[in-house]
C-alpha positions as CSV (number, residue, x, y, z in Angstrom):
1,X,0.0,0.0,0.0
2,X,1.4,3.3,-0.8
3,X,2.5,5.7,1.8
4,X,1.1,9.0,3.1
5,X,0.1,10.8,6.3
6,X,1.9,10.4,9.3
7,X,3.7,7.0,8.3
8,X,5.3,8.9,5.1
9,X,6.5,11.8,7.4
10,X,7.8,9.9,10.1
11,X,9.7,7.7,7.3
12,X,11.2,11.1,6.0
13,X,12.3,12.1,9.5
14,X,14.3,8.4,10.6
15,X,15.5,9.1,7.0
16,X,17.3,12.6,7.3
17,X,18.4,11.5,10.7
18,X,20.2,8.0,10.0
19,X,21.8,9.0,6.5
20,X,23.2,12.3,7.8
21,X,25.0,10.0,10.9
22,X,25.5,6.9,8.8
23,X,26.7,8.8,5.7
24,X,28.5,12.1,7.8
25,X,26.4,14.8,5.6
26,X,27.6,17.9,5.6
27,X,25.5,20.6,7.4
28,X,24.1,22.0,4.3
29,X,23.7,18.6,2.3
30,X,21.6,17.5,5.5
31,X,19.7,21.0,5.3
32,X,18.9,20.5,1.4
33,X,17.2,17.0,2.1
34,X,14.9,18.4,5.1
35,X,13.8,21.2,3.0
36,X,13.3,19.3,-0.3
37,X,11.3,16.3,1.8
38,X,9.1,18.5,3.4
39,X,8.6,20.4,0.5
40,X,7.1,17.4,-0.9
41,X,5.1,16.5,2.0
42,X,3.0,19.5,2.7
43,X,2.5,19.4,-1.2
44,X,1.1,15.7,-0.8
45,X,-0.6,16.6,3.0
46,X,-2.0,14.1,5.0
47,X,-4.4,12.4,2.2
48,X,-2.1,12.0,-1.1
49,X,0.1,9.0,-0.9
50,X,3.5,8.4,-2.3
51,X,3.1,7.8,-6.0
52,X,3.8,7.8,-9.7
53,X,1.4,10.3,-10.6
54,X,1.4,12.7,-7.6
55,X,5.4,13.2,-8.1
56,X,4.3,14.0,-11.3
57,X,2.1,16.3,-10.0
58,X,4.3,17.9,-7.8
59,X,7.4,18.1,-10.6
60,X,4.0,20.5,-12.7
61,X,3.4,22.0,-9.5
62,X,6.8,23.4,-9.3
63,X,7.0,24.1,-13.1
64,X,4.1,26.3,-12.5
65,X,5.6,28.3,-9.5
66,X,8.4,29.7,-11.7
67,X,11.3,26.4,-10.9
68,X,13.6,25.8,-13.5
69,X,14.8,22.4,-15.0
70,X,17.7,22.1,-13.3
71,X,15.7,23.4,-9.7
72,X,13.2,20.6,-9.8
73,X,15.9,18.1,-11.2
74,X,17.3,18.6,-7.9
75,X,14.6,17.9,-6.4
76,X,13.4,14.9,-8.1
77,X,16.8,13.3,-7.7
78,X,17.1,14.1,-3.6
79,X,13.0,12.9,-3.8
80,X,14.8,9.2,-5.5
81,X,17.7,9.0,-2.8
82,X,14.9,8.9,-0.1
83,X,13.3,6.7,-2.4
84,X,15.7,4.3,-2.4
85,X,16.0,4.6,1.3
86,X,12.8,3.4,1.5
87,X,13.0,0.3,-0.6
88,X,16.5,-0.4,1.1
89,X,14.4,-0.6,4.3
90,X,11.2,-2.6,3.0
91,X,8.7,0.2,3.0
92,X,8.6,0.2,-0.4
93,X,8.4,-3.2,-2.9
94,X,9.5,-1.1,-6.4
95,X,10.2,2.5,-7.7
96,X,7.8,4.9,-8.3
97,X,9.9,7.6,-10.0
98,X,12.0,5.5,-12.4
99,X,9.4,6.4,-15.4
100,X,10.1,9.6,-15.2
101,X,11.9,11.5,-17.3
102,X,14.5,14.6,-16.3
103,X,15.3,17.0,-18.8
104,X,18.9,17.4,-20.3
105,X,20.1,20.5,-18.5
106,X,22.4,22.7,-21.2
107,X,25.8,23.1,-19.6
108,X,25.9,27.5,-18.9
109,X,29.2,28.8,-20.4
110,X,31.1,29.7,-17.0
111,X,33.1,32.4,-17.1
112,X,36.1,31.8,-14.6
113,X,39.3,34.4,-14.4
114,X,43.2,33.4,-14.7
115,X,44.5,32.7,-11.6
116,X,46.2,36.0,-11.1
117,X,42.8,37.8,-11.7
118,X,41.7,35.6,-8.7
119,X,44.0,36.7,-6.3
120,X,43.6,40.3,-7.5
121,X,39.5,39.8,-6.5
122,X,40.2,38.5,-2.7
123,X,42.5,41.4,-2.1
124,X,40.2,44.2,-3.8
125,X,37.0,41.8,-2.0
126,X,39.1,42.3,1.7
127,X,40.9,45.5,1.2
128,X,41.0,47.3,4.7
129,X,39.3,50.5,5.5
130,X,41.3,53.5,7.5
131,X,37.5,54.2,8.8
132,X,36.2,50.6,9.5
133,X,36.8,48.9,13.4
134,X,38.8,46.5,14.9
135,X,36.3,43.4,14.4
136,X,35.9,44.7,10.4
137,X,39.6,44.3,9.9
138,X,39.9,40.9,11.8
139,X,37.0,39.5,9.7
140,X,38.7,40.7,6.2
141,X,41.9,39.7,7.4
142,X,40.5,36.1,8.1
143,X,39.0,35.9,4.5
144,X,41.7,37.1,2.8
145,X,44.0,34.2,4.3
146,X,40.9,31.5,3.9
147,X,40.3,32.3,0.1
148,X,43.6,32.6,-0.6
149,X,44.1,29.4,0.9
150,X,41.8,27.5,-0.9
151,X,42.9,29.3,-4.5
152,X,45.9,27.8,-4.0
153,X,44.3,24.0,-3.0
154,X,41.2,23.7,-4.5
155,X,38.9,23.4,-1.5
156,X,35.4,23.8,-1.0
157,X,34.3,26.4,1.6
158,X,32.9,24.1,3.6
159,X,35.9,21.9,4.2
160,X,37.9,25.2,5.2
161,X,35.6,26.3,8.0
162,X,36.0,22.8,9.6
163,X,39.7,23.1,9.3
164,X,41.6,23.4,12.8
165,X,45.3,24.0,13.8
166,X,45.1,20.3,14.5
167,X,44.7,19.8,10.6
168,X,48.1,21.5,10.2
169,X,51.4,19.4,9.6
170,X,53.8,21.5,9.7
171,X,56.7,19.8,10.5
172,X,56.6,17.0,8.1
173,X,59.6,16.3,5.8
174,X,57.1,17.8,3.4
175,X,54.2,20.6,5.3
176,X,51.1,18.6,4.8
177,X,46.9,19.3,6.0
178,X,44.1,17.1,6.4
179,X,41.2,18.2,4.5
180,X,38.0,17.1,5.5
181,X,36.0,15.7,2.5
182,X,32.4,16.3,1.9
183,X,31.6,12.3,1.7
184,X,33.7,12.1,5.5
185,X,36.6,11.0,4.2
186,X,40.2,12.6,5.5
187,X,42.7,13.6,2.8
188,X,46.0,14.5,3.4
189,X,47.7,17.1,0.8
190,X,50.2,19.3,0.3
191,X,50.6,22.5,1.9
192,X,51.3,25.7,-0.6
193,X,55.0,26.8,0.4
194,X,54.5,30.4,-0.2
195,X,51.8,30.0,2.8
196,X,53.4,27.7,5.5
197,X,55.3,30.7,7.5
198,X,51.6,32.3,7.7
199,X,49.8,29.2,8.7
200,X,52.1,28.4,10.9
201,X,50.8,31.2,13.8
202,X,47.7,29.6,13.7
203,X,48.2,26.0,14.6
204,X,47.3,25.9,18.1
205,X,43.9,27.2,16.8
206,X,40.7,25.6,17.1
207,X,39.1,27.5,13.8
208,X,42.1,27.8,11.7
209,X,40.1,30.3,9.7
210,X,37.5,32.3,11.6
211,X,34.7,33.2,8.5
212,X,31.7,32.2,6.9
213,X,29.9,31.2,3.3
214,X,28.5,34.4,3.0
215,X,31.0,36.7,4.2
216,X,33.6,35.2,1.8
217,X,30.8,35.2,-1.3
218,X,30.4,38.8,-0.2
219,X,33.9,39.7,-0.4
220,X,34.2,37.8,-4.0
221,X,31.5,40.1,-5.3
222,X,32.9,43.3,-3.8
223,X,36.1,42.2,-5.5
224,X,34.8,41.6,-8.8
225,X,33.0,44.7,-8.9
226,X,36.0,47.0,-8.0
227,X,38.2,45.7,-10.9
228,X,34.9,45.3,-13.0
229,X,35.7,41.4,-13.4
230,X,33.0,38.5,-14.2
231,X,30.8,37.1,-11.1
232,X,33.4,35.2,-9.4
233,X,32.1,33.1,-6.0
234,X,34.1,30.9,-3.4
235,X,33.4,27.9,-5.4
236,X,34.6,29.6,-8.5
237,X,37.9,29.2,-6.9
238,X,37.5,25.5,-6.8
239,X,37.0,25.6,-10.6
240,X,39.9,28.0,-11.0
241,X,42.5,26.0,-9.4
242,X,41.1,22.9,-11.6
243,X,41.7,24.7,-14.7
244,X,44.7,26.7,-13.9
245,X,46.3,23.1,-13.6
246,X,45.1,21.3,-16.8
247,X,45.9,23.9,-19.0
248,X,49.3,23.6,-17.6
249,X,49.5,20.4,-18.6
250,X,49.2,18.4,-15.3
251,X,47.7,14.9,-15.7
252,X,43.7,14.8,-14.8
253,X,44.5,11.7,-12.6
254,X,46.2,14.0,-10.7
255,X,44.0,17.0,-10.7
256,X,41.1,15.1,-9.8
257,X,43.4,13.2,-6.8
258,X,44.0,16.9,-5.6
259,X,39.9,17.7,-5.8
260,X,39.1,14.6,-4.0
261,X,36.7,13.5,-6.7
262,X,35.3,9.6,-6.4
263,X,36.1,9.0,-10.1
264,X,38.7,11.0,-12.8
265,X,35.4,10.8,-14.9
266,X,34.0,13.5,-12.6
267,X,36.9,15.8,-13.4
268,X,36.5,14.6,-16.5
269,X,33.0,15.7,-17.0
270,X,33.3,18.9,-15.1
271,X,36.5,20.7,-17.1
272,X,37.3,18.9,-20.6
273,X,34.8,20.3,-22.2
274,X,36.6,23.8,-20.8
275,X,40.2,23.3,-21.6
276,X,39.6,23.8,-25.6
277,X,43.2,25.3,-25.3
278,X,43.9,21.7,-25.7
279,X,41.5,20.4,-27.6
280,X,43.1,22.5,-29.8
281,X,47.0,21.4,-29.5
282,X,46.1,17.7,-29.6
283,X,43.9,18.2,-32.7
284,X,46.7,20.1,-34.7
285,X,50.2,17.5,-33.2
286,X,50.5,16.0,-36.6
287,X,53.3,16.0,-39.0
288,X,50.7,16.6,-42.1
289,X,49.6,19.6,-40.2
290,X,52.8,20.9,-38.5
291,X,54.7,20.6,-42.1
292,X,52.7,23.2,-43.2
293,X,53.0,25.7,-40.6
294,X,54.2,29.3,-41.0
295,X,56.9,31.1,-39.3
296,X,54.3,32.8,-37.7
297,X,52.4,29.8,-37.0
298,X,54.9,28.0,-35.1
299,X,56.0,31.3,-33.2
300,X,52.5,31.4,-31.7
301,X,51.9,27.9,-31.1
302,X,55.4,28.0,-28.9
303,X,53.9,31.3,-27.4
304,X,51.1,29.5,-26.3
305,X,52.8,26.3,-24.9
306,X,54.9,28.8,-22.8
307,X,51.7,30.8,-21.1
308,X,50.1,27.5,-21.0
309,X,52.8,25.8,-18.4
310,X,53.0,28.7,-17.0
311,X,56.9,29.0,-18.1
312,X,56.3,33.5,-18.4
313,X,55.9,33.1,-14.1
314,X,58.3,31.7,-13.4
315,X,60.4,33.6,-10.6
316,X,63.8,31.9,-11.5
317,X,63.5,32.4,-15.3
318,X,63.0,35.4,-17.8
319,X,60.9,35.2,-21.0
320,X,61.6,37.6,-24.2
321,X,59.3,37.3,-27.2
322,X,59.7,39.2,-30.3
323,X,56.9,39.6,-32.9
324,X,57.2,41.7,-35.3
325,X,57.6,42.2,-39.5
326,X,60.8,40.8,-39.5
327,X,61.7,39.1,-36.4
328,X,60.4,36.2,-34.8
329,X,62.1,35.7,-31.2
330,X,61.6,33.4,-28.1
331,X,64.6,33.1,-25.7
332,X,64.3,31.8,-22.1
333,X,67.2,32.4,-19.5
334,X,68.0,31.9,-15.9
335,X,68.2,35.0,-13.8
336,X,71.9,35.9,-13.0
């Protein structure tokens, strides 16, 4: 017999509470379920059961009220986790939900800045004021370090408010952190060098940074406004340090080891289709293509290779390029 009323709520409560122990949620992972679930519920109230044709129902229901594909894709899938809950459990024989369709969401062409520009945001996003207080510089001061921080690792703003002093490992052969994965694992990776001699004053901390989602989102806008940049977020960071790294060249295996992704096919799926830089070089490495190059030609596609590893920022190395009518120059030399 189908669910509803009271059973179907209480079922929706012991399943919030026993996947976010069993499955260490995050705070806001736990948050989206509740809402979503009872979103659902006061939609079916105490009379509609649980079934093919009143998800359906609700799915039109949100369509109407202005949600988007991808808004009630989100919930529909969170609706079939508890689903599955329930058949895991034996309150439910078979799915209700599998003959449903989902739409094919068109990826939105994200517009993330160089690396650089990134760093230029978080210090435009937490300049300090001669006019503000004590407690406004401490805050800025906390998410400059923070987004910093996870510009130069890749981390999600979640797992940096969890980090503690504790997570620091500073006086390992090589400065390592645990990084506390959304999914409850504990990674262990590398420390950036050019930071260790600031981190290092706060590892007796119990926040190791002191700020919040918002705060952090706030100062990426304020950022991006003052040097009149794209919308950049705290995730967008994330994404940044992804990219920054394949179009250097580094192996996705690797990337995707450093975002803590369950599969390289996530990383995969997330920023191939964004590297066309090189889509592009791998299409055009043949001999029947290279053979025919210009002058020209090859000068650029060196060019390229050379802003692509990241050769021009170097510290230790200087870069001169010469294009012009009649010369075509690239020399790289160690600094005397």
């Amino acid at each position: 017999m189908p669910m509803h009323g009271s059973k179907l709520l209480k079922i929706i409560q012991l399943f919030v509470e026993r996947r976010s122990v069993e499955l260490n949620l995050q705070p806001k992972t736990i948050k989206n379920y509740r809402e979503t679930l009872n979103r659902f519920m006061r939609f079916l109230g105490m009379e509609k059961a649980f079934t093919l044709e009143n998800t359906r129902d609700y799915l039109l229901y949100l369509q109407e009220n202005g949600w988007s594909p991808s808004g009630w894709k989100t919930e529909l899938t969170i609706v079939r986790v508890f689903e599955r809950y329930c058949i895991e459990e034996g309150y439910m024989k078979n799915s209700v939900t599998k003959k449903i369709k989902t739409p094919t969401i068109k990826k939105k062409k994200r517009d993330f800045v160089s690396e650089e520009q990134a760093e230029n945001v978080i210090f435009a996003g937490t300049a300090l004021k001669s006019d503000e207080n004590h407690l406004a510089h401490h805050v800025k001061t906390e998410m400059q370090l923070a987004l910093r921080f996870m510009l130069r690792t890749g981390l999600r703003i979640s797992e940096a408010i969890q980090m503690s002093g504790n997570d620091l490992h500073l006086d390992d052969e090589e400065p390592q952190f645990d990084v506390h994965s959304k999914g409850g694992d504990t990674d262990t990776l590398p420390l950036p060098k050019d930071m260790i001699d600031e981190l290092r004053e706060r590892k007796n901390k119990k926040r190791l940074f002191e700020i919040t989602e918002k705060g952090c989102n706030r100062a990426m806008t304020r950022g991006c406004k003052t040097l009149n940049l794209p919308k950049q977020t705290c995730h967008s960071l994330r994404h940044i340090f992804a990219l920054t790294r394949l179009r250097r060249g580094e192996p996705l295996q690797l990337v995707s080891r450093l975002l803590r992704h369950t599969s390289v096919m996530i990383t995969d799926k997330y920023y191939s289709h964004l590297v066309v830089g090189d889509l592009d070089a791998t299409m055009q490495n043949s001999r029947l293509i290279t053979k025919g190059l210009t002058d020209v030609a090859v000068y650029d596609r060196a060019s390229n290779a050379i802003r692509r590893l990241g050769i021009d920022r170097l510290e230790d190395f200087v870069v001169e390029q010469v294009r012009s009518e009649n010369e075509l120059i690239i020399k790289i030399r160690r600094k005397v």
